[in-house]
C-alpha positions as a Markdown table, in Angstrom:
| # | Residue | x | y | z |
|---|---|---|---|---|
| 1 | Unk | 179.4 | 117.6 | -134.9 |
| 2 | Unk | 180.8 | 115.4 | -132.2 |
| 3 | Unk | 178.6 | 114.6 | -129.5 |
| 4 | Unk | 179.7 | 114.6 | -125.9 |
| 5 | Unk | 179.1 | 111.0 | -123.8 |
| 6 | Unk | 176.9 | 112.5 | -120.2 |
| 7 | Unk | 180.3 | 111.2 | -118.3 |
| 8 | Unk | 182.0 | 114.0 | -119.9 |
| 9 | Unk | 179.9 | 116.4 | -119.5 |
| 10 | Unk | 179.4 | 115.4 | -115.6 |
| 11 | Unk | 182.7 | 115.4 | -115.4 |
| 12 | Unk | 183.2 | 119.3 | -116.6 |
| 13 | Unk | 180.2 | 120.5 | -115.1 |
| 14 | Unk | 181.5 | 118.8 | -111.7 |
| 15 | Unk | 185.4 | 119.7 | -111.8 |
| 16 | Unk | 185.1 | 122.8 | -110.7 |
| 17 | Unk | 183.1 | 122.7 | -107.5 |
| 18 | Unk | 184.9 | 119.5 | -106.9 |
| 19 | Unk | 188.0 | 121.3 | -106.7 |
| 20 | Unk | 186.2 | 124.2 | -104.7 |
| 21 | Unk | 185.7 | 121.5 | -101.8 |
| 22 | Unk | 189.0 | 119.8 | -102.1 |
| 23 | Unk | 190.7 | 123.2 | -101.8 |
| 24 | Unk | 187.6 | 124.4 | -98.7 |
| 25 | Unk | 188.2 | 120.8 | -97.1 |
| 26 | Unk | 191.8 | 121.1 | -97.6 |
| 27 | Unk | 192.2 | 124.4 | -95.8 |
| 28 | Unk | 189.7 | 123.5 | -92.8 |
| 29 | Unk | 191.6 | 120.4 | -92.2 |
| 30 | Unk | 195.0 | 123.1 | -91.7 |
| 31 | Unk | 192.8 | 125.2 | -89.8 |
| 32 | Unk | 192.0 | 122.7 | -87.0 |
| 33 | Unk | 194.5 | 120.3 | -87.1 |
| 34 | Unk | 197.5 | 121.6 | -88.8 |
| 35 | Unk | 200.7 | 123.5 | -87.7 |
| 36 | Unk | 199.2 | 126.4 | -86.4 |
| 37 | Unk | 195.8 | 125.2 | -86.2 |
| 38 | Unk | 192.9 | 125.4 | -83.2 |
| 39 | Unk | 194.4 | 121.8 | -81.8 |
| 40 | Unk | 197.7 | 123.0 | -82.1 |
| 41 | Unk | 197.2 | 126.6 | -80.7 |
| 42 | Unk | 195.5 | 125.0 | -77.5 |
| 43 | Unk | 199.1 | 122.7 | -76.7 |
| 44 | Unk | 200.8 | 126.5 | -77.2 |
| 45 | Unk | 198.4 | 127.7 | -74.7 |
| 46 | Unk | 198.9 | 125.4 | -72.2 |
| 47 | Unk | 202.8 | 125.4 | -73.0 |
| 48 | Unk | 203.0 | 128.9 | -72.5 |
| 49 | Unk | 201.1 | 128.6 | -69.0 |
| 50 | Unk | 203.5 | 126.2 | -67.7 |
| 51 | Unk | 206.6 | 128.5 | -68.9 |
| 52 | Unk | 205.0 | 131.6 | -67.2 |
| 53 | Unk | 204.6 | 129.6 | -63.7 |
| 54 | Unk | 208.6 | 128.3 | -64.5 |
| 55 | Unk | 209.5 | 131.8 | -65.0 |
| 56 | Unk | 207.8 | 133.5 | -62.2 |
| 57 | Unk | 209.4 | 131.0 | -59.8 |
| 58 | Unk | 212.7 | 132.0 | -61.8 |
| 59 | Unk | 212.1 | 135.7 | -60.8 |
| 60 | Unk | 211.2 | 135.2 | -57.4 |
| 61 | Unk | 214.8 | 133.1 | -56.9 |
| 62 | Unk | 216.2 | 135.9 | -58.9 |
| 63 | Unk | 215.1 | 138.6 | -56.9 |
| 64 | Unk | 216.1 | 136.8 | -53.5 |
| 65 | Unk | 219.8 | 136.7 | -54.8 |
| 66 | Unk | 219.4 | 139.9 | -55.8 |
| 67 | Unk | 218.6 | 141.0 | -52.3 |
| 68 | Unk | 221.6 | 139.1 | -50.8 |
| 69 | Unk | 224.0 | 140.6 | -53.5 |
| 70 | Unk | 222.9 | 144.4 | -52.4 |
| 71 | Unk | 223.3 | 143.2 | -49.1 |
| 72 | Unk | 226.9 | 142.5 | -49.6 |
| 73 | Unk | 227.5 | 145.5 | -51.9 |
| 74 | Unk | 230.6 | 147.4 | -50.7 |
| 75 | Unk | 229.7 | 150.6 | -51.9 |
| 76 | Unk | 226.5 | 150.7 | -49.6 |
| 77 | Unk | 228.6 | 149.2 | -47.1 |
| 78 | Unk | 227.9 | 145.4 | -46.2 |
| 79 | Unk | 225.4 | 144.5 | -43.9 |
| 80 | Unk | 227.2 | 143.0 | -41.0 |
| 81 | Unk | 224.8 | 140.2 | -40.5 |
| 82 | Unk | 225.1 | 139.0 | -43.8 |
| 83 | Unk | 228.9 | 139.3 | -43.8 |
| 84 | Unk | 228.5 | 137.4 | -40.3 |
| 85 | Unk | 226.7 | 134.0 | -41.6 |
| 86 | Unk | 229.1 | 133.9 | -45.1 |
| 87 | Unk | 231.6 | 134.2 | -43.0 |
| 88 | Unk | 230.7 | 131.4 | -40.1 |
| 89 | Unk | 229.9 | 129.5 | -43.1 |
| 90 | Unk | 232.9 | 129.6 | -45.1 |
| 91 | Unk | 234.7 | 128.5 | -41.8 |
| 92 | Unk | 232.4 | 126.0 | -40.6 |
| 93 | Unk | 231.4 | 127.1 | -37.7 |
| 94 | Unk | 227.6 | 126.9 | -37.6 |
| 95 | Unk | 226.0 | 124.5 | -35.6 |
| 96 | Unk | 222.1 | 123.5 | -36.6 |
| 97 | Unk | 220.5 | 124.5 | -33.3 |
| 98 | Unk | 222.4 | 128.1 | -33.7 |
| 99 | Unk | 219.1 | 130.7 | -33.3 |
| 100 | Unk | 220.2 | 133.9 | -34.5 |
| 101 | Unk | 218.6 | 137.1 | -32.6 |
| 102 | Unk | 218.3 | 140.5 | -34.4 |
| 103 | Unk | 219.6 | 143.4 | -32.7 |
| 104 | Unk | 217.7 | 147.0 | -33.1 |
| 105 | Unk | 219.5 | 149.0 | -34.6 |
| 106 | Unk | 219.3 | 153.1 | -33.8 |
């Protein structure tokens, strides 16, 4: 019978939980700094902040032309005002120091 050398037999008694940690090591390196790791997940955090203050200043500019396109819907009938400054606009006849009073309507 052939007698194993101790290298041998350190080696095989080793193997196994030295792939254990290359395959524990392998996945906690992933799970911190890979693709969709904690480093990786903060950067989508602060991403997604930035896009949420982008977007609500993209409502808020949205909901403005909203209000001047209901303003001018014909069905409702146009607000004269409205139709009044497009108009002096268009023909270029506002002057900067122009200070438009609101009448009460009844």
């Amino acid at each position: 019978m052939k007698r194993a050398s101790p290298m041998s037999t350190l080696l095989r008694r080793a193997g196994l939980p030295a792939a254990a940690l290359i395959a524990i090591g392998f996945f906690a390196y992933n799970a911190v700094l890979g693709p969709n790791g904690i480093v990786a997940a903060k950067q989508v955090r602060q991403e997604l902040a930035t896009k949420q203050r982008e977007y609500a200043v993209l409502e808020k500019k949205r909901a403005e032309l909203k209000n001047r396109v209901d303003l001018l819907d014909p069905k409702h009938g146009a607000d004269p005002d409205m139709v009044d400054e497009l108009a002096r606009k268009q023909l270029n006849v506002v002057r900067p120091d122009e200070v438009i009073i609101p009448l009460d309507k009844k």
